[in-house]
N, C-alpha and C positions, 0 to 999 in steps of 0.2 A: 634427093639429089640425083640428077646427071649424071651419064656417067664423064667421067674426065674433066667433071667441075669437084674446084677443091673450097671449101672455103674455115671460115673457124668456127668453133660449136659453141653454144652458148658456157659451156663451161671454162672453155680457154679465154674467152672475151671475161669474165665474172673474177679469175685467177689473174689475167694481166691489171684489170681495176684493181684490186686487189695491192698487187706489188707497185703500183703508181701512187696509190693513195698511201701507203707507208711510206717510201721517199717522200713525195712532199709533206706529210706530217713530222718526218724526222728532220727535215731544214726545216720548216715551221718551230720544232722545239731547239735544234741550233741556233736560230734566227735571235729567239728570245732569250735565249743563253748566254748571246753575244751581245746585247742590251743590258741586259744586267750585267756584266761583265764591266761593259764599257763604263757603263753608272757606275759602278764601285771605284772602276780606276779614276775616273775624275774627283769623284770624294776624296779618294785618298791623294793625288796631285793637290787639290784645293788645300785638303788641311794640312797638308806638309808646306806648303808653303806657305801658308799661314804662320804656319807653329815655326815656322825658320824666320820668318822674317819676325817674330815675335821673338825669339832668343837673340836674334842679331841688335833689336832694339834694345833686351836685355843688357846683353855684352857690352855695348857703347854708353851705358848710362855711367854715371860715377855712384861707388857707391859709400855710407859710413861703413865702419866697425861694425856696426849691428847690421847689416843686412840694408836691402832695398826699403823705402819710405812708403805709403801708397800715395803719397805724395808727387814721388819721383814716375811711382807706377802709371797713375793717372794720366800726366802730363804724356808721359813716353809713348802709352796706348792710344791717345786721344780718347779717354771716354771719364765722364765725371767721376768726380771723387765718391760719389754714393753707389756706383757700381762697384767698388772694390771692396774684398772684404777679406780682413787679417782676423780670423777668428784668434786667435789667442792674443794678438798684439805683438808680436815679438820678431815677425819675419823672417821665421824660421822653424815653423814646421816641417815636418817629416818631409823627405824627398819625392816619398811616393804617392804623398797624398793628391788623392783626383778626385772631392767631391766639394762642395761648397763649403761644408760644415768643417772641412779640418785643411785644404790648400793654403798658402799664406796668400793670396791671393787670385781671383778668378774674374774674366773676363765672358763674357756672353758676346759673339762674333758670329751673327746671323742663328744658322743651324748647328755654328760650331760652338765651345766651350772651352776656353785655354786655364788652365792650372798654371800657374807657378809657385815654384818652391826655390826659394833663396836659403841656403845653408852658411855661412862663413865660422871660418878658425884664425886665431891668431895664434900664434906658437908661443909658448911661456920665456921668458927670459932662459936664458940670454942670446937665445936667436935674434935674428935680425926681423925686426915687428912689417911681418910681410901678412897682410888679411887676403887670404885665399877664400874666392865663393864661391858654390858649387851651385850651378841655376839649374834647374831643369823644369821643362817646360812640355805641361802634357797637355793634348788638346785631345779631345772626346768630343763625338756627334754616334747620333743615331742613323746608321748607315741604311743601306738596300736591304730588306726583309726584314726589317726591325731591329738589325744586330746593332750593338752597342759596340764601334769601334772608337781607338783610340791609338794616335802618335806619341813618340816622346824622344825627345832633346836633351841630349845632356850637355853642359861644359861647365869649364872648371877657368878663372881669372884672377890675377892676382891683381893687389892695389898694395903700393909700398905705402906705408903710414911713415908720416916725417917725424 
């Protein structure tokens, strides 16, 4: 070097690569964070509105003393009567059941999976014969990195019996 020429050493130029190449790698891993991120939130908008508008169809249906029909199910979901399946027959399986073999019923909705469970009570004499059903509706898919997630719906509607 000159005298009175300044310039940078190959070690300062080697140090700033350096600190450049880790910034854009750490927004390169934000970047992708924010994709998956993004992926999951739409998953879960998607099946929540699903499983809402699938309770809402619930709620509006009429139903007997014993619970939902898959009868009534069918029609209300639009999808044939051989998709539905009441493993025990009764319409009233457990509330929390979420798997084909024990739901009172289950629906297959693209990527998603809807469970429902119809409960109902009728109060013994001498109340006034009001049939309370308690629907909840769980919807499971296989989310971003293979995780098994899952929504759920609760409510509760009465039907005065004449």
């Amino acid at each position: 070097m000159r005298n009175g020429e300044r310039g940078f050493t190959i070690i300062e130029v080697l140090i700033a690569m350096l600190v450049l190449a880790t910034g854009i790698l750490g927004a390169a891993v934000l970047q992708i964070t924010s994709i998956r991120g993004n992926s999951s939130a739409f998953e879960m908008n998607e099946a929540g509105a699903l499983d809402a508008a699938s309770l809402e169809s619930l709620l509006a249906e009429s139903y007997a003393a014993g619970g939902l029909t898959s009868t009534q199910l069918s029609t209300m979901m639009g999808v044939p009567m051989g998709t539905l399946v009441d493993m025990d027959g009764d319409g009233q399986a457990g509330l929390n059941d979420n798997t084909v073999a024990t739901a009172d019923y289950n629906v297959a909705q693209g990527r998603y999976t809807l469970f429902v469970n119809v409960w109902s009570y009728t109060p013994p004499a001498p109340a006034v014969p009001n049939v309370r059903h308690r629907i909840r509706a769980i919807m499971q898919w296989q989310g971003i990195l293979g995780i098994r997630r899952q929504i759920v719906l609760n409510s509760v509607r009465g039907t005065k019996v004449p």
